[in-house]
C-alpha positions as CSV (number, residue, x, y, z in Angstrom):
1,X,-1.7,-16.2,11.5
2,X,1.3,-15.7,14.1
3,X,2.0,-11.6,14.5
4,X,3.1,-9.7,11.8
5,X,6.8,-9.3,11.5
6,X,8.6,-5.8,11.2
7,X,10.2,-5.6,7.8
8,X,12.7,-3.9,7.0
9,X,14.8,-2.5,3.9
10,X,18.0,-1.2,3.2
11,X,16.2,2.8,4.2
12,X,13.0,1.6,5.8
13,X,11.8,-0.2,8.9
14,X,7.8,-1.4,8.2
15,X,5.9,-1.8,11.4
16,X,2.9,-3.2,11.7
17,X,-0.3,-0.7,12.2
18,X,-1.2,-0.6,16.0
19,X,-3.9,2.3,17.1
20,X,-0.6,4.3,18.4
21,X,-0.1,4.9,14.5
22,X,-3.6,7.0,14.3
23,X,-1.5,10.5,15.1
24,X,0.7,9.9,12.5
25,X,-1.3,8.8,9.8
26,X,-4.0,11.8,10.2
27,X,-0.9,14.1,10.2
28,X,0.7,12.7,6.7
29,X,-2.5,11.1,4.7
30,X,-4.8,14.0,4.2
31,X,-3.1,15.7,1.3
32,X,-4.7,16.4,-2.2
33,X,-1.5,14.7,-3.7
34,X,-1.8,11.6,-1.3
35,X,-5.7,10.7,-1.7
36,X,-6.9,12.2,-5.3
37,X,-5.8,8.7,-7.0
38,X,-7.0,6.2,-4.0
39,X,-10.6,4.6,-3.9
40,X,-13.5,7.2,-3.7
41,X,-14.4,5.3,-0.4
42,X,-11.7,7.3,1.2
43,X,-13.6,10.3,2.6
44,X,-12.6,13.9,1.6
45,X,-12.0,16.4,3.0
46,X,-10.4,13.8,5.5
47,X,-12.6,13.9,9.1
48,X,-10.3,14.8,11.6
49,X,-10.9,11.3,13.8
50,X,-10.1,9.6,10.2
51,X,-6.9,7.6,11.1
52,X,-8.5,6.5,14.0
53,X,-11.9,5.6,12.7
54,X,-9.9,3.7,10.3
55,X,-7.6,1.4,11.8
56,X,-10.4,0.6,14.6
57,X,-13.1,-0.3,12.0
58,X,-11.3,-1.5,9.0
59,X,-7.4,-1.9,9.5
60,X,-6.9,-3.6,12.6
61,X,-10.4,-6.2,12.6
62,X,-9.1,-7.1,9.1
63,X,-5.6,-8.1,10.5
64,X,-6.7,-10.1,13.3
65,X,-8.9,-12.0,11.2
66,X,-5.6,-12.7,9.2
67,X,-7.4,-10.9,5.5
68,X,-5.2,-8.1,5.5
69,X,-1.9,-7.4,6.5
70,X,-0.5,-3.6,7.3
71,X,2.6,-2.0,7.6
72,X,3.5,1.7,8.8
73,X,6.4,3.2,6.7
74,X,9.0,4.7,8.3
75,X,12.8,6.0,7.6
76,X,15.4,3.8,9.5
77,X,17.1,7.3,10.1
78,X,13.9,8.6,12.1
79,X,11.7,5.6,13.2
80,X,9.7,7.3,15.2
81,X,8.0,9.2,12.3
82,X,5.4,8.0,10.2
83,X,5.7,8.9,6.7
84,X,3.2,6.2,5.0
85,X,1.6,2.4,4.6
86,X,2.1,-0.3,2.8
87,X,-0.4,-3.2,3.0
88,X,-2.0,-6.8,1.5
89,X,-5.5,-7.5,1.3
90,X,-6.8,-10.8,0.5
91,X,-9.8,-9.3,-2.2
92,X,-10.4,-10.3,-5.3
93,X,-8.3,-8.2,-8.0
94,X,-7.1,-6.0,-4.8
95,X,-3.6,-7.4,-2.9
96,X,-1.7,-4.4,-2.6
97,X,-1.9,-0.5,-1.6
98,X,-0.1,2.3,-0.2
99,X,0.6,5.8,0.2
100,X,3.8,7.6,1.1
101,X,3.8,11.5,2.4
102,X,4.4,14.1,0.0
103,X,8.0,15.4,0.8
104,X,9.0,11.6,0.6
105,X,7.8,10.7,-2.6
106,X,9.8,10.2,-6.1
107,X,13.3,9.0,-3.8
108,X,12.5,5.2,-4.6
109,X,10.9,4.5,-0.6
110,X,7.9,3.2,-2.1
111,X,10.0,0.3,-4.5
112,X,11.3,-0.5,-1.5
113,X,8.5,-0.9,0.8
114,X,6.8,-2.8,-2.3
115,X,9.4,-4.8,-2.8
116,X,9.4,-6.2,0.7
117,X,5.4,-6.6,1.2
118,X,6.0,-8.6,-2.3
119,X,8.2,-10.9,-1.0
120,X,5.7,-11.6,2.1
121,X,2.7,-12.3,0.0
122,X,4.5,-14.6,-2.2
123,X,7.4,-16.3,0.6
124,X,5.0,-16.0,3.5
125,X,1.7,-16.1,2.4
126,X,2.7,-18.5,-0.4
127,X,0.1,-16.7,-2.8
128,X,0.2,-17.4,-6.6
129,X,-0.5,-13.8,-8.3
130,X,-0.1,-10.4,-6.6
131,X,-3.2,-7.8,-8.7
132,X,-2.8,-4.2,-8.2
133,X,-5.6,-1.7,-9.2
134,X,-4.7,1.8,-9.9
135,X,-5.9,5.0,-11.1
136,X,-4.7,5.0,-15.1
137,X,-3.6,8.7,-14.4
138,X,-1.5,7.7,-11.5
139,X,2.0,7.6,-13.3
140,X,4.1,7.2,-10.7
141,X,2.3,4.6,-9.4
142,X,2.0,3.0,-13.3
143,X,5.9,3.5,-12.9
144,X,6.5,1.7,-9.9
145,X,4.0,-1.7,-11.3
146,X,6.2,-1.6,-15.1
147,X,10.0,-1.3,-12.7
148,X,9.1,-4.6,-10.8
149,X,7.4,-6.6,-13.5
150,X,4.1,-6.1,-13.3
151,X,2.0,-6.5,-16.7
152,X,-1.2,-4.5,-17.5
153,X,-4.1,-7.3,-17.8
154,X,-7.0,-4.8,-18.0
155,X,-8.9,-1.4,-17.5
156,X,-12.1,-0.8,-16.4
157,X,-14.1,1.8,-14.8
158,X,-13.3,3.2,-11.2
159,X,-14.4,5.6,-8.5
160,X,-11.3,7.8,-7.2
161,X,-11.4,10.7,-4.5
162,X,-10.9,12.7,-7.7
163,X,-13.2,11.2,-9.8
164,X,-14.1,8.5,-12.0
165,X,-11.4,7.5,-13.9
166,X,-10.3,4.0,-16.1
167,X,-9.0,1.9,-13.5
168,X,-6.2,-0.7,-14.5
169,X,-5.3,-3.7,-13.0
170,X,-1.9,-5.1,-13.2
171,X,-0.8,-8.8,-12.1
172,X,2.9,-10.6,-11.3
173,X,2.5,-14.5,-10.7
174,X,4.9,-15.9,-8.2
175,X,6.7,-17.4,-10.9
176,X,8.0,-14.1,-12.8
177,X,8.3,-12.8,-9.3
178,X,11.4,-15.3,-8.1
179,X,12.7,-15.0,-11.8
180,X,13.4,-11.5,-11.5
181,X,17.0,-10.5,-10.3
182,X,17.6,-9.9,-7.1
C-alpha cells in the first residue's frame, strides 16, 4: 500500500498516526468519557507510556503491513493539536473505530471524520461492507451509525473498559453507501 494520504474535511485535517502523535494522544485519550465504551483490552487506568506503547506495538506494525489504516483528528483552525483518531482495520466484523476528546464531542467532528475514512474504505480500499461494533449503551455513537445509514445486523456479548455489556454490530455495503446523498 503507497502512504496514507492526509484527509481532510470541511473542519478537519486527518493525519496519519506517526510516533510524534504519542504526546497528544496520552494527553486527550485517558478520560472516563473517552474509554468506558471502547474494547476492555484498552488498559485502565491508562499507563502513562500508553500512547506510545500503543502506536509502537499495535498502530504503526499494523499500518506498514497495510491491515490497518490510522488517522489523528485534528481542527483545521489548530492543526497542531490532537483532539482524536479515526481508523480501519481489516478484522472480521471490526473496520472502523474512533475516539474524539471530551470538550469536542456532540459538534458533529466525529460525522465528519467518519464520513471521510468511509469514503477511503469503500473508494480506496474498494471494500464491499464497512461492520462497526459498539457498546449498545453507547448512544452517541448508536447516533452517529443510524445518521449515515448504517443498519443494526446483531448483538452479542462484549467486554468494555466499563464492563460487559451487549455489543452490536452494524453494517453499510458499498452499495447503500454511494446511494446516499452527498
Amino acid at each position: 500500500m503507497d502512504t496514507l494520504p492526509t484527509l481532510y474535511t470541511e473542519r478537519l485535517i486527518l493525519q496519519p498516526l506517526t510516533l510524534d502523535d504519542a504526546e497528544g494522544i496520552q494527553q486527550q485519550f485517558p478520560h472516563w468519557e473517552v474509554v468506558r465504551y471502547l474494547n476492555a483490552l484498552v488498559p485502565w487506568p491508562y499507563p502513562a507510556d500508553g500512547a506510545r506503547s500503543y502506536l509502537e506495538q499495535v498502530v504503526l506494525p499494523a499500518m506498514a503491513q497495510g491491515r490497518e489504516w490510522h488517522w489523528s483528528i485534528r481542527l483545521r483552525e489548530a492543526p497542531g493539536q490532537l483532539i482524536g483518531n479515526v481508523s480501519l482495520m481489516d478484522e472480521l466484523d471490526n473496520n472502523r473505530g474512533f475516539w474524539l476528546a471530551p470538550q469536542w464531542q456532540g459538534q458533529g467532528l466525529m460525522s465528519e471524520a467518519s464520513a471521510a475514512v468511509t469514503a477511503y474504505w469503500f473508494t480506496v480500499l474498494g471494500r464491499p461492507v464497512l461492520r462497526v461494533p459498539k457498546a449498545a449503551p453507547n448512544l452517541g455513537s448508536r447516533r452517529l451509525s443510524e445518521k449515515t445509514g448504517m443498519r443494526l445486523i446483531r448483538t452479542e456479548e462484549g467486554q468494555f473498559v466499563e464492563g460487559a455489556f451487549p455489543k452490536d454490530i452494524w453494517e453499510i455495503t458499498r452499495e447503500e453507501w454511494l446511494k446516499q446523498p452527498l
